[in-house]
PATORDO-681843 format. One record per residue (C-alpha): x, y, z. Coordinates in steps of 0.1 Angstrom, whole numbers, plus 5000, padded with zeros to 4 digits. Last residue first. Example, Ala and Ser with C-alpha at 12.3 -4.5 7.8 and 13.67 -1.06 7.14 Angstrom:
// PATORDO-681843
513749895071;512349555078;
This chain:
// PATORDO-681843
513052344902;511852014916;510152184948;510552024984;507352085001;505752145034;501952235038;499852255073;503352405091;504452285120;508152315109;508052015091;504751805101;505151535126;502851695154;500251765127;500051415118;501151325090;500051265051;503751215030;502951234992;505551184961;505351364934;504051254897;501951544888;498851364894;499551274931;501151654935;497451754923;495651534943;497551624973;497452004969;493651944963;493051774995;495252055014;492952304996;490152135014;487452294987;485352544988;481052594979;480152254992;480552235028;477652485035;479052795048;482852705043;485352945058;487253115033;490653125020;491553264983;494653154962;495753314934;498653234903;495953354879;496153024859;496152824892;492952964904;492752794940;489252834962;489052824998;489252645028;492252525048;491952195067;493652015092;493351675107;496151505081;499051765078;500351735043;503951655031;504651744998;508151584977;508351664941;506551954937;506752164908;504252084884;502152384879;499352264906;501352144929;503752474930;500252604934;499752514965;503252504980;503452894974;500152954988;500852705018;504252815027;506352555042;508752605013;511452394997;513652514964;513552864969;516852814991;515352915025;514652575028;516552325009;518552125036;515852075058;513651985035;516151745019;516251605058;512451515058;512751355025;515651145035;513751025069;510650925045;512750705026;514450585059;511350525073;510850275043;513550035042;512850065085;509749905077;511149595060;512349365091;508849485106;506949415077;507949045076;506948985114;503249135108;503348995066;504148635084;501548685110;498548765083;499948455063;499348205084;502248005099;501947635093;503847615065;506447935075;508647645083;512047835104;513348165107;511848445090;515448685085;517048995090;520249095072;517349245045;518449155010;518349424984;521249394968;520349114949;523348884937;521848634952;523748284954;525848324988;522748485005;520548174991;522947935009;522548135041;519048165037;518847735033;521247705066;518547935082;515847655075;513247925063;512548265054;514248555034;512948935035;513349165001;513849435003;512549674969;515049814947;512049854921;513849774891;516049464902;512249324923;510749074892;513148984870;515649004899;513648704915;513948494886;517748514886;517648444928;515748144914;518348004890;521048074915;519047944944;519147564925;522847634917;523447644953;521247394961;523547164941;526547294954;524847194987;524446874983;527746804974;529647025002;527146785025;528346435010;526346254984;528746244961;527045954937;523745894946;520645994972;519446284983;515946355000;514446664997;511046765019;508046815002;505947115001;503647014970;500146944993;500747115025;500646915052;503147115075;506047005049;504946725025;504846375034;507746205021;508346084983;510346424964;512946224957;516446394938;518946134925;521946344915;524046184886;526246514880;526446414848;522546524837;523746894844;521547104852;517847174833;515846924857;517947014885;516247344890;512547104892;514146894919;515347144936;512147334939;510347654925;512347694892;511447994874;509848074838;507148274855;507848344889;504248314905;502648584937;501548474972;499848794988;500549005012;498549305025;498549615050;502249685053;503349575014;503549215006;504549014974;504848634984;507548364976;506848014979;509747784973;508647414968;510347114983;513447254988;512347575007;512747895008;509848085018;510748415001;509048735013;508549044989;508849394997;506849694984;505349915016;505250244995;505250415032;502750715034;500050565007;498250455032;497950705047;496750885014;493150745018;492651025046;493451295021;490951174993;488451394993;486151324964;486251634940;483551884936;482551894967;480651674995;482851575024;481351365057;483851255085;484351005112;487850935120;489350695102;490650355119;494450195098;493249845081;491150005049;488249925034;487450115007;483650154988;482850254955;479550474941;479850624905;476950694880;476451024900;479051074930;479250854960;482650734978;482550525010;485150485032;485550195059;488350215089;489749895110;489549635086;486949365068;485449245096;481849405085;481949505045;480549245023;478249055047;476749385059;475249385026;471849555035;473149865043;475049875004;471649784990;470850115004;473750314998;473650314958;470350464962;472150824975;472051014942;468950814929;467251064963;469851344957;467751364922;464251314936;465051564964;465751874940;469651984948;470552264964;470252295002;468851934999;472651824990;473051945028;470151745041;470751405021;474351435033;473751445070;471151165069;473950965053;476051025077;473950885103;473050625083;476850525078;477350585117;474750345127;475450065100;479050095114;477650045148;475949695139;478049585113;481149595129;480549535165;483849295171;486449565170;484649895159;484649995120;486350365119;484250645097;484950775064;482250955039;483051105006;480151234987;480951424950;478851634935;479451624903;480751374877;484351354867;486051084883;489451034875;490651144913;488750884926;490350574906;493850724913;492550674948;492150304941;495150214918;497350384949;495450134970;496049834954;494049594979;
């Protein structure tokens, strides 16, 4: 799932109010206890939008949910946290494979804070199964991965040699059982003039060339690792033909054909997870190096509107805690105030978010122990 697309999805909604409900999915009891929680929280919502709504109207508010019940098919064993958004002409649900903690919002805005863990390492990276039979190559982040096409782009040698050189008299077969089973993954067999090993693989050096070009169509922009897989002599020969950058010195050793593709993002993840701490590591220590020089701040006011006028490029946001109140960006103000019914303030740490989100920074959502200094709202400022 595109997550990013997906809160950018909640934040362009307009209607009013808005119901965000989160709750963790429990290991083998899905649908039971999570069609507990959901009607608990449901019940919670229907009195609080009683407090000032007419019950007809919170009653085709909330209708959305009950077909939603019934469809335990379409949400049990589907990950380890569920969200549900409600808001009039507008109901979506989220699952997600990190546990949320049980909560019920109703403002203005959805609140979209827990969402943003996912959002806390970009995840890109992309897997090649190399292979001379068929290359598969996959687009994965931490939570998904997914086998993608290279338009225009040989996938096996015998395709690559297709457009070579007709001189070099190479007889490519393609006849034995494919690899694992798999219909299309068959194994090369060479056969002609030069058939010795420095032969062959000059050959399947040219074959990587042509798909390392293909590749860089694709990942040269985004700098994202990429992770190889296979016969290690084949990821050798591909390291000698990339020109990529982005390589990670780890690799997926051996057939991924009978591996499933849940176990190669878990192994592939954690060769391109340190890519991404290190982002996160580099934004921690540009705090570090910018406070106290106007152009970072662990000051919530200040932070707050520095989201809302454009100024944050880098906000980190504590995930269990909340600051109520009411922003007015124009006046430069920012008032606190404990909610009295859940719907008169805002999460000003949701609205931070949405608004760095908007503006184009990027969003770190931590723990409270793994917040800068402690505080509820860290930022690094563009000017």
């Amino acid at each position: 799932m595109d997550y990013a697309n997906e809160i950018k999805l909640l934040m362009s909604n307009v209607t009013q109010p808005c119901i965000s409900m989160y709750l963790p999915l429990s290991v083998g009891n899905e649908s039971v206890q999570a069609k507990i929680t959901l009607k608990s929280l449901l019940r919670e919502a229907e009195t609080k939008l009683l407090q000032t709504m007419r019950r007809p109207d919170v009653e085709e508010l909330l209708s959305p949910m009950e077909s939603f019940l019934l469809e335990s098919r379409s949400w049990e064993k589907r990950g380890n946290g569920l969200a549900v958004f409600i808001a009039p002409g507008f109901f979506r649900h989220v699952h997600a494979p990190i546990e949320f903690s049980r909560r019920l919002m109703i403002g203005e805005t959805f609140h979209i804070k827990p969402m943003l863990q996912l959002l806390n390492n970009p995840g890109d990276y992309y897997v090649l199964d190399l292979d001379l039979g068929k290359t598969r190559v996959f687009y994965g982040t931490e939570f998904t991965l997914q086998e993608i096409e290279l338009q225009g782009t040989p996938l096996s040698l015998e395709e690559a040699m297709q457009y070579d050189d007709p001189e070099n008299h190479l007889q490519f077969h393609t006849s034995t059982p494919s690899r694992g089973g798999e219909g299309g993954r068959r194994a090369a067999q060479f056969h002609g003039h030069g058939g010795t090993t420095d032969y062959e693989k000059n050959n399947i050096l040219r074959y990587f060339q042509q798909l390392d070009v293909g590749l860089q169509n694709v990942v040269a922009t985004s700098g994202a690792p990429v992770v190889l897989g296979g016969a290690e002599y084949l990821t050798a020969i591909y390291r000698e033909a990339s020109k990529y950058s982005g390589l990670m010195p780890e690799i997926l050793a051996g057939s991924l054909s009978n591996t499933q593709p849940v176990e190669i993002r878990h192994t592939a993840w954690k060769i391109a997870a340190p890519h991404y701490r290190q982002v996160e590591e580099k934004a921690r220590a540009r705090y570090s190096e910018l406070l106290g020089t106007g152009l970072a701040s662990n000051n919530s006011e200040e932070v707050l509107l520095g989201c809302y006028h454009g100024r944050v490029a880098t906000l980190f946001v504590s995930l269990h805690k909340q600051i109520w109140g009411e922003v007015d960006p124009e006046a430069g103000t920012v008032t606190t105030c404990e909610p009295e019914d859940g719907q008169s303030v805002h999460d000003l740490l949701n609205l931070a978010a949405m608004q760095a989100i908007a503006q184009g920074g990027a969003v770190f959502v931590l723990p409270p122990e793994e917040m800068p200094d402690g505080a509820a709202l860290a930022a690094v400022f563009r000017f």
